[in-house]
C-alpha positions as CSV (number, residue, x, y, z in Angstrom):
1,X,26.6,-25.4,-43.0
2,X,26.0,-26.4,-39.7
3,X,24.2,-28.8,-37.4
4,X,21.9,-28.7,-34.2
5,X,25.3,-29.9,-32.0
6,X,27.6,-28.0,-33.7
7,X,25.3,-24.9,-33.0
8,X,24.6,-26.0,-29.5
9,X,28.0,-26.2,-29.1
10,X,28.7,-22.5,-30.4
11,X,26.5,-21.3,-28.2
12,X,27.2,-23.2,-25.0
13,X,31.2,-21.6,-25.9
14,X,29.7,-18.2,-25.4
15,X,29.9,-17.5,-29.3
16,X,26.1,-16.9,-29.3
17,X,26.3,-14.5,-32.5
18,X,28.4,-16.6,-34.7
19,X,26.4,-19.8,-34.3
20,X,23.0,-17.2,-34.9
21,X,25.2,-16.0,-37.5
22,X,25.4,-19.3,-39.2
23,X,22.1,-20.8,-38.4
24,X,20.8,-18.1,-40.5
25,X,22.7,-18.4,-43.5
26,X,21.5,-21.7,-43.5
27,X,18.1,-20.8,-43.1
28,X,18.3,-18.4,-46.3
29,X,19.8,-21.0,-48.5
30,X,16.8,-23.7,-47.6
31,X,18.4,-25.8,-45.7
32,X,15.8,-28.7,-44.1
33,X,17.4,-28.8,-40.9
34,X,18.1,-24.9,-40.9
35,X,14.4,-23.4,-38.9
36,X,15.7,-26.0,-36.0
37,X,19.1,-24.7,-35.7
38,X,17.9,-21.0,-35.9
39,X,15.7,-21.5,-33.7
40,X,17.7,-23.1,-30.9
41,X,20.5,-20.2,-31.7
42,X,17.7,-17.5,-31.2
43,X,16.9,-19.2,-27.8
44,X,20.6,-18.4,-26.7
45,X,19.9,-15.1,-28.1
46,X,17.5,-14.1,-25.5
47,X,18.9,-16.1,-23.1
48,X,21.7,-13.5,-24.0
49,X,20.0,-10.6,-24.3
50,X,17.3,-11.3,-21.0
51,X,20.7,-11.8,-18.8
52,X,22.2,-8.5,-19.9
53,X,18.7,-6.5,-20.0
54,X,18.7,-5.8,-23.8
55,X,15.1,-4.9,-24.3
56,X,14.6,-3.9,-28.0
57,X,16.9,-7.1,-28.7
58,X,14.8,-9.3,-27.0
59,X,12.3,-8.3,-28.8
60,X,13.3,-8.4,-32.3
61,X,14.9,-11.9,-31.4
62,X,11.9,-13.1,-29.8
63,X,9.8,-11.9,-33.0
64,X,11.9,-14.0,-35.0
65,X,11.2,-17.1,-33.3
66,X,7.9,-16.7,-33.6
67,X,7.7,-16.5,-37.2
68,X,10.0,-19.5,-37.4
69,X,6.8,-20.7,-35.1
70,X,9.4,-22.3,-32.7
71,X,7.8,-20.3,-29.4
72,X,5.8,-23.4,-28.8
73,X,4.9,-25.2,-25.5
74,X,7.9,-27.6,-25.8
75,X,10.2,-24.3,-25.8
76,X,9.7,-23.5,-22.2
77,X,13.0,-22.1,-21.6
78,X,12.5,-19.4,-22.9
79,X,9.2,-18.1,-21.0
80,X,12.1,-18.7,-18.3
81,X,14.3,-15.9,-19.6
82,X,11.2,-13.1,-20.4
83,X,10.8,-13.8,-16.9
84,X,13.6,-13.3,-16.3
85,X,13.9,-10.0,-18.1
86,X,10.7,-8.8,-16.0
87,X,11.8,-9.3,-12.8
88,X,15.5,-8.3,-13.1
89,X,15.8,-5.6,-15.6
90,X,12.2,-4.1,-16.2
91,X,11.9,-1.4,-12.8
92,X,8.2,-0.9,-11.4
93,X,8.3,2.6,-11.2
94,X,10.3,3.4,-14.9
95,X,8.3,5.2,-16.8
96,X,8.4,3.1,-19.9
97,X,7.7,-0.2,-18.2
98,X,4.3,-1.1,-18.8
99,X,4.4,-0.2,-22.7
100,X,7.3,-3.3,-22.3
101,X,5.4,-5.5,-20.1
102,X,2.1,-5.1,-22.6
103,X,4.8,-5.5,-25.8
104,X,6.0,-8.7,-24.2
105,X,2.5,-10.1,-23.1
106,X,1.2,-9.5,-26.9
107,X,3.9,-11.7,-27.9
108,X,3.1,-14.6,-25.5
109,X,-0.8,-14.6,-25.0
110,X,-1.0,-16.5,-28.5
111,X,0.1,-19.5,-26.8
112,X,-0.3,-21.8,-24.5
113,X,2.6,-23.2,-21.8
114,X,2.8,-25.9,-19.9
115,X,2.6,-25.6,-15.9
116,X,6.5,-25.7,-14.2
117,X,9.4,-24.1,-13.2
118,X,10.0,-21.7,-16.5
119,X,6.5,-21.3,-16.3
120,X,6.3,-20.2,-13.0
121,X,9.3,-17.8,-13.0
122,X,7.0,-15.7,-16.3
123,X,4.5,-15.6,-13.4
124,X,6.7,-14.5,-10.7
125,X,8.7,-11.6,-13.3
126,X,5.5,-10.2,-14.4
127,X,3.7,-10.1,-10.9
128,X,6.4,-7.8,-9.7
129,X,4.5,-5.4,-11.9
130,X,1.3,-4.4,-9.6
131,X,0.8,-1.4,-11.1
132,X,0.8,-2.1,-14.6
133,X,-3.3,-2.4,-15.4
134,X,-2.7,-5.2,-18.3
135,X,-0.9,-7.6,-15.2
136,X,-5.1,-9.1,-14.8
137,X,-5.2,-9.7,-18.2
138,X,-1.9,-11.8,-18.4
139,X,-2.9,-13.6,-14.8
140,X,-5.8,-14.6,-16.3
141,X,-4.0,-15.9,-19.9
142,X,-1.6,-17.9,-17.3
143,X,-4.3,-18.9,-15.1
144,X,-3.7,-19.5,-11.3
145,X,-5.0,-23.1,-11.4
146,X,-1.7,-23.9,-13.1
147,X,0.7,-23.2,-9.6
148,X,2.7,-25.9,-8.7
149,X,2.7,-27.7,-5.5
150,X,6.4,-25.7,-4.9
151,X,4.7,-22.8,-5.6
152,X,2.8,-22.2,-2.4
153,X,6.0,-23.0,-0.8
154,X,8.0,-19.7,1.0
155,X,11.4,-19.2,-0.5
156,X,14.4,-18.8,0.8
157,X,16.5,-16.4,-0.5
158,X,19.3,-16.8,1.7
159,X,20.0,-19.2,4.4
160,X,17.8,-18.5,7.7
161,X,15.2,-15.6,5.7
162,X,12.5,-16.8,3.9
163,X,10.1,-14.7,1.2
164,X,6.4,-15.1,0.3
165,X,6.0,-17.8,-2.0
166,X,5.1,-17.4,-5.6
167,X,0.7,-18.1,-5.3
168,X,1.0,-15.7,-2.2
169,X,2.9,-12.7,-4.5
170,X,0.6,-13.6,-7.1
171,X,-2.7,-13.0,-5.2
172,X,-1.5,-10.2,-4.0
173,X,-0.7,-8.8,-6.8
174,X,-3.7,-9.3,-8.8
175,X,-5.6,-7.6,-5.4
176,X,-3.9,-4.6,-5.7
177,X,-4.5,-4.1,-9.6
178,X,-7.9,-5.1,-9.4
179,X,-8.2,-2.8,-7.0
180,X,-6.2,0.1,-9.0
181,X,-9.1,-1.2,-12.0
182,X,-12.0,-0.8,-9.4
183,X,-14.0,-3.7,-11.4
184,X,-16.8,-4.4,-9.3
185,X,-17.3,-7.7,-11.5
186,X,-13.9,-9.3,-11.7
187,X,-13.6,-8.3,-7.9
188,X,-16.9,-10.2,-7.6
189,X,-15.9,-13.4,-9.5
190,X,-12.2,-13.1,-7.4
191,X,-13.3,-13.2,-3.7
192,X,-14.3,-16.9,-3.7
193,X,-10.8,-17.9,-5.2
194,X,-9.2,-16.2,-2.9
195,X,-11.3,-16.8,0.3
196,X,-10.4,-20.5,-1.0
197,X,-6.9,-19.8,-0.6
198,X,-7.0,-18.7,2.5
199,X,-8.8,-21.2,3.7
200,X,-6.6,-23.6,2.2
201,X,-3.5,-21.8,3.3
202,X,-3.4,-20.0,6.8
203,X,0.2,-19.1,7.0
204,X,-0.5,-17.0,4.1
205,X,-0.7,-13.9,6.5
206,X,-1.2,-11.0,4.2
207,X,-3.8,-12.5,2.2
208,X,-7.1,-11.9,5.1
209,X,-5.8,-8.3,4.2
210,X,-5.7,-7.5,0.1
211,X,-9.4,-9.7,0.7
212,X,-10.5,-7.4,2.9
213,X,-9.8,-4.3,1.0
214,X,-11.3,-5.8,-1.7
215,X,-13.9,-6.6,0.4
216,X,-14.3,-2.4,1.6
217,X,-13.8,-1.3,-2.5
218,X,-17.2,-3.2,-2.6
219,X,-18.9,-0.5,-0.5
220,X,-19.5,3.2,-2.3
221,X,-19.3,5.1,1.2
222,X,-17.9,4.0,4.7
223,X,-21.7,2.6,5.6
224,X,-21.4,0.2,3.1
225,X,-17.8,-0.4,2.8
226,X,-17.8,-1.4,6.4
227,X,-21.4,-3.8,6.2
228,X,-19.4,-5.7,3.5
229,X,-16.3,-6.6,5.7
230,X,-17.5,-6.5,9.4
231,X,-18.5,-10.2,9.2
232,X,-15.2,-11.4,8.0
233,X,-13.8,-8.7,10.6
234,X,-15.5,-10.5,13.0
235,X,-14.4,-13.9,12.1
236,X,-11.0,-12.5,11.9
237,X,-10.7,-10.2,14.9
238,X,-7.8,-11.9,16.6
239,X,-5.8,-10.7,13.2
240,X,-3.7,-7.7,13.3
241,X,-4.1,-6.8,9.6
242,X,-8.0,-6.6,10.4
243,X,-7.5,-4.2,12.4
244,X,-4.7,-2.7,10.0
245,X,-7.4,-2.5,7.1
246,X,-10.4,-1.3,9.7
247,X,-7.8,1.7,10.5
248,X,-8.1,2.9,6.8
249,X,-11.8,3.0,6.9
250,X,-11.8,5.9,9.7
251,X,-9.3,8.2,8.8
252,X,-11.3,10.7,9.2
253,X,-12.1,9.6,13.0
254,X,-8.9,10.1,14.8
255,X,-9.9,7.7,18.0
256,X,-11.3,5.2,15.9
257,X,-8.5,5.2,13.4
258,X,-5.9,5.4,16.6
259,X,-7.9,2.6,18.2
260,X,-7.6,0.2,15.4
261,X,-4.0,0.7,15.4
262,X,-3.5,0.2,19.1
263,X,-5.8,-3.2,18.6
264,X,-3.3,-4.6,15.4
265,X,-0.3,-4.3,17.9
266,X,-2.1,-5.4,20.6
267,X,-2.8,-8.6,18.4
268,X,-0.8,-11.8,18.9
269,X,1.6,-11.8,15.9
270,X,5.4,-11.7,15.1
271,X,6.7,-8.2,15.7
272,X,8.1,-8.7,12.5
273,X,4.5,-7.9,10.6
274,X,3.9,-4.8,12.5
275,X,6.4,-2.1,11.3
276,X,4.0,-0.4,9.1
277,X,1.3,-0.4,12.0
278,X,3.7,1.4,14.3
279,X,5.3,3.6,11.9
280,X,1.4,5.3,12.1
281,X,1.2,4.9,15.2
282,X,4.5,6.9,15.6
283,X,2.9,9.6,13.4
284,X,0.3,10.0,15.1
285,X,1.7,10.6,18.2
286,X,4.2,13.3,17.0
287,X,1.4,14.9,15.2
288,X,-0.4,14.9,18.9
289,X,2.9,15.9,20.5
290,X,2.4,12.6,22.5
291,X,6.4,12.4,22.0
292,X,7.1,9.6,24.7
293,X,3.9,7.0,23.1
294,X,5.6,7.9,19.5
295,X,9.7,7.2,21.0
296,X,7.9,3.5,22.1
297,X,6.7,2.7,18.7
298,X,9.8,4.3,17.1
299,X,11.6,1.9,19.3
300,X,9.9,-1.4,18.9
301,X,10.5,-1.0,15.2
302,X,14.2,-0.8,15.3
303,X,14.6,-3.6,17.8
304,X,12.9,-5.5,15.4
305,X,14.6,-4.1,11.8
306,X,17.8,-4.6,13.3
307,X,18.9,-7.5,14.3
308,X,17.5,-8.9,10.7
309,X,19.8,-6.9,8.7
310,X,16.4,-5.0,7.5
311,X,17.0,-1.5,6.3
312,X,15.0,0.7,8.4
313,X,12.2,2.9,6.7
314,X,13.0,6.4,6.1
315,X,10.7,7.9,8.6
316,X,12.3,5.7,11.1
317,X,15.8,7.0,10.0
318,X,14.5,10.4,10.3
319,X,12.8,10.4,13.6
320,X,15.9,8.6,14.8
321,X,18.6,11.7,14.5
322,X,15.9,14.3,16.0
323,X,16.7,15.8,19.0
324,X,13.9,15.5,20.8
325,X,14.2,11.4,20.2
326,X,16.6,11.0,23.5
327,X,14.9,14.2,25.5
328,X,11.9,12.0,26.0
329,X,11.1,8.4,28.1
330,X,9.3,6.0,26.2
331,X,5.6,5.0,27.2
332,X,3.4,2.4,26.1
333,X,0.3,3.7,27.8
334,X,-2.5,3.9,25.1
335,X,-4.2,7.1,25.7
336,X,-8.1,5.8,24.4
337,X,-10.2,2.9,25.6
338,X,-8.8,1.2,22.3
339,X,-10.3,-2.4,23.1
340,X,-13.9,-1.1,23.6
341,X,-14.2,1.6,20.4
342,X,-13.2,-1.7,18.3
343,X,-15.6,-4.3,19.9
344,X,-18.3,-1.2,19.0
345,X,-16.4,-1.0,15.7
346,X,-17.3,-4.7,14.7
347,X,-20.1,-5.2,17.0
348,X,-18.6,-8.8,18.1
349,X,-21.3,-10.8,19.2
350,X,-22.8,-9.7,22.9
351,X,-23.9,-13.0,24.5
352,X,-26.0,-13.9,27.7
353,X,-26.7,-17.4,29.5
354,X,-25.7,-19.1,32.2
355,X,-22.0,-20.4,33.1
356,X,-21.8,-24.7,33.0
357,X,-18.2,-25.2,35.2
358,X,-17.4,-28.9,35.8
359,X,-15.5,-28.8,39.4
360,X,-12.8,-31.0,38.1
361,X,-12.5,-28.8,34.9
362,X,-10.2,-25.1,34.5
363,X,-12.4,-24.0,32.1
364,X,-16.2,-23.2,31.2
365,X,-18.7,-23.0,28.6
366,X,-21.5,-20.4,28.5
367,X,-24.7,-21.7,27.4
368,X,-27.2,-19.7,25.9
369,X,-30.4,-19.7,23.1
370,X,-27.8,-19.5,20.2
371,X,-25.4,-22.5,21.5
372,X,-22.3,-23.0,24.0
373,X,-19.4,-21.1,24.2
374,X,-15.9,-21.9,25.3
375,X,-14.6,-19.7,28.1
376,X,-11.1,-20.5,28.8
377,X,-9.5,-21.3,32.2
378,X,-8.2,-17.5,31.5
379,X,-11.2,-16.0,31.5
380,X,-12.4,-18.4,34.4
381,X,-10.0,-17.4,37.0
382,X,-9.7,-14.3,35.9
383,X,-13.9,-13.4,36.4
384,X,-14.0,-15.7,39.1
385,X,-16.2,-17.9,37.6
386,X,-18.5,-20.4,38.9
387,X,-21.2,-23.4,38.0
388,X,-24.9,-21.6,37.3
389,X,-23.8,-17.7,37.4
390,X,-25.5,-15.5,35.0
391,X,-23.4,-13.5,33.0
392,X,-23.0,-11.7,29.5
393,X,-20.0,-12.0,27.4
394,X,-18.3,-10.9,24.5
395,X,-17.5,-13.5,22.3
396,X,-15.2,-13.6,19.2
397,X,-14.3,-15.9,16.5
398,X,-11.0,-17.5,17.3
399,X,-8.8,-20.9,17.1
400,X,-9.1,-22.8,20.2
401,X,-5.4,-24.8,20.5
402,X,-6.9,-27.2,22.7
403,X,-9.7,-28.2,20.0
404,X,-7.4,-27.1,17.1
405,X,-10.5,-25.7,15.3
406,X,-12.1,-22.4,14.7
407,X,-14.6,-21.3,16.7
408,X,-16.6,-18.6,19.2
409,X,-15.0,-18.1,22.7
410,X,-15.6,-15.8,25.5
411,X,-13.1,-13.6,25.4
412,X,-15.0,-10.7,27.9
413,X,-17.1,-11.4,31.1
414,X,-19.6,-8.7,31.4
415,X,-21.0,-10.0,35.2
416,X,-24.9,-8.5,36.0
């Protein structure tokens, strides 16, 4: 016979099977005290077998808790370890993956846990798993409204390098299955969640970008794909992963698709988000024989991989040891009118009044039927500018740092 501390104690030694071993007997000779002790030995069991990635031990272990109904709420720790499991020893692309995944989700969807950190780690094993089709089902047994504070927070994995945080993974995640599931009405009842988020969370980057491909999976041909997302594009059009997504929608347009690239990495934003834009761009130009345009791009990449310690991409690492890679000078000269074909693209807002310039003030405002516009002292000096001229102007939606707020600015003077 033996008690909870003496099997804790077993277990906490590393003798995980002898103090199972025990508990058990126990159990099969009626001992009161015996489901307890078996079920805080099979806890070390999967603790066990999670750490050394012993699937079909897991789960016989795991189904032996819950007949001893000890996977309860109170047992979080071991939602920890399935996590666990998921994320360490269960690969994406494995063939016999999601059959696991689903067998581990039927186990847990009869209950209910409580929001916190074992809780959270279930979430962040499973959402690793984009392209299992089940992984909107489970999201929506575990339910988003139950992140923690700490997890919108990026984390960092080692000192100076921080990763997504947990909600941000998790959105993502559930984008890119729903979009796999093309379910018009779950994508429906999702975009206002996520348009929440975003609004809640602006350093969450790569969010404006899964929404607005969600967004385009609304629309059954190009014509309606892009009347669904131009108005966010426009709202958006200072964001390089508009620009990114607007790209897919005209691969079958070479400027237009070229254009939107050239206008991501023209975009004010950390190098560090625009490999994948330049690694098409790159393509493109060596398709086009445009060697010196693609040698720039190739370029701006590694100077940017690099230094982080990032491995570089493998067409990077191929285009690297070609020849032709130190025959050529690098240019940066964009060979299409890329910022007009992308104000067509969205149709930002054309504008036309009449210019109100204080003498003691930089910048301007253009004021027109619709409202006033902020023209900065940019744009002023730039145009040449002054009190009572008519002009037109393009105007975008964009954060003014001076107001710290969202709004329309001039950001072309179109002079009559």
């Amino acid at each position: 016979m033996a008690g909870l501390n003496e099997i804790i104690a077993l277990c906490k030694s590393g003798q995980v099977l002898e103090a199972y071993s025990q508990a058990k007997a126990d159990l099969e000779q009626g001992m009161p005290w015996a489901k307890l002790t078996t079920g805080k030995a099979l806890y070390y069991c999967i603790r066990k077998d999670a750490e050394e990635g012993r699937y079909e031990e897991l789960i016989v272990h795991l189904d032996e808790l819950m007949a001893l109904e000890q996977l309860t709420p109170e047992n979080e720790n071991t939602i920890f370890w399935i996590g666990y499991f998921a994320k360490k020893h269960l690969s994406p692309t494995a063939i016999d993956t999601p059959k696991r995944l689903s067998a581990l989700f039927s186990r847990l969807k009869p209950f209910s846990f409580k929001p916190g950190i074992s809780y959270s780690a279930l979430l962040e094993g499973f959402t690793r798993h984009d392209s299992w089709l089940e992984l909107d089902d489970f999201m929506e047994w575990w339910n988003l409204q139950n992140l923690t504070p700490e997890d919108y927070l990026p984390l960092e994995v080692v000192p100076g390098r921080k990763i997504l945080s947990v909600a941000e993974r998790a959105y993502i995640a559930k984008s890119k299955v729903l979009l796999r599931l093309n379910d018009r009405e779950r994508i429906e009842e999702f975009l206002p969640r996520m348009e929440k988020l975003m609004e809640n969370h602006t350093e969450m980057l790569y969010l404006g970008y899964f929404y607005g491909k969600l967004l385009l999976s609304m629309g059954r041909n190009t014509t309606e794909a892009l009347n669904a997302v131009i108005p966010f594009a426009r709202k958006k059009s200072t964001e390089f992963w508009v620009w990114q997504l607007l790209s897919d929608v005209f691969v079958n347009e070479p400027d237009k698709h070229l254009a939107c690239l050239l206008r991501a990495v023209h975009c004010r934003t950390q190098e560090k988000f625009l490999g994948k834009v330049r690694i098409k761009l790159a393509q493109i130009y060596i398709q086009r024989n445009q060697l010196g345009l693609a040698k720039y791009q190739i370029d701006k990449v590694t100077q940017c991989y690099l230094p982080q310690g990032w491995h570089l991409p493998y067409e990077v690492e191929c285009w690297i040891h070609q020849p032709w890679i130190n025959n050529v000078a690098s240019s940066n000269h964009p060979p299409v009118d890329f910022q007009t074909i992308t104000d067509e693209i969205i149709g930002s807002k054309i504008v036309e009044g009449i210019v109100v310039k204080r003498p003691d003030k930089e910048f301007a405002f253009l004021k027109t039927e619709k409202g006033d516009y902020y023209i900065s002292p940019k744009i002023v000096d730039r145009n040449q500018l002054s009190n009572s001229e008519k002009v037109k102007s393009l105007v975008v939606y964009e954060y003014n740092k001076k107001r710290k707020s969202k709004e329309w600015i001039c950001v072309k003077i179109m002079k009559k």
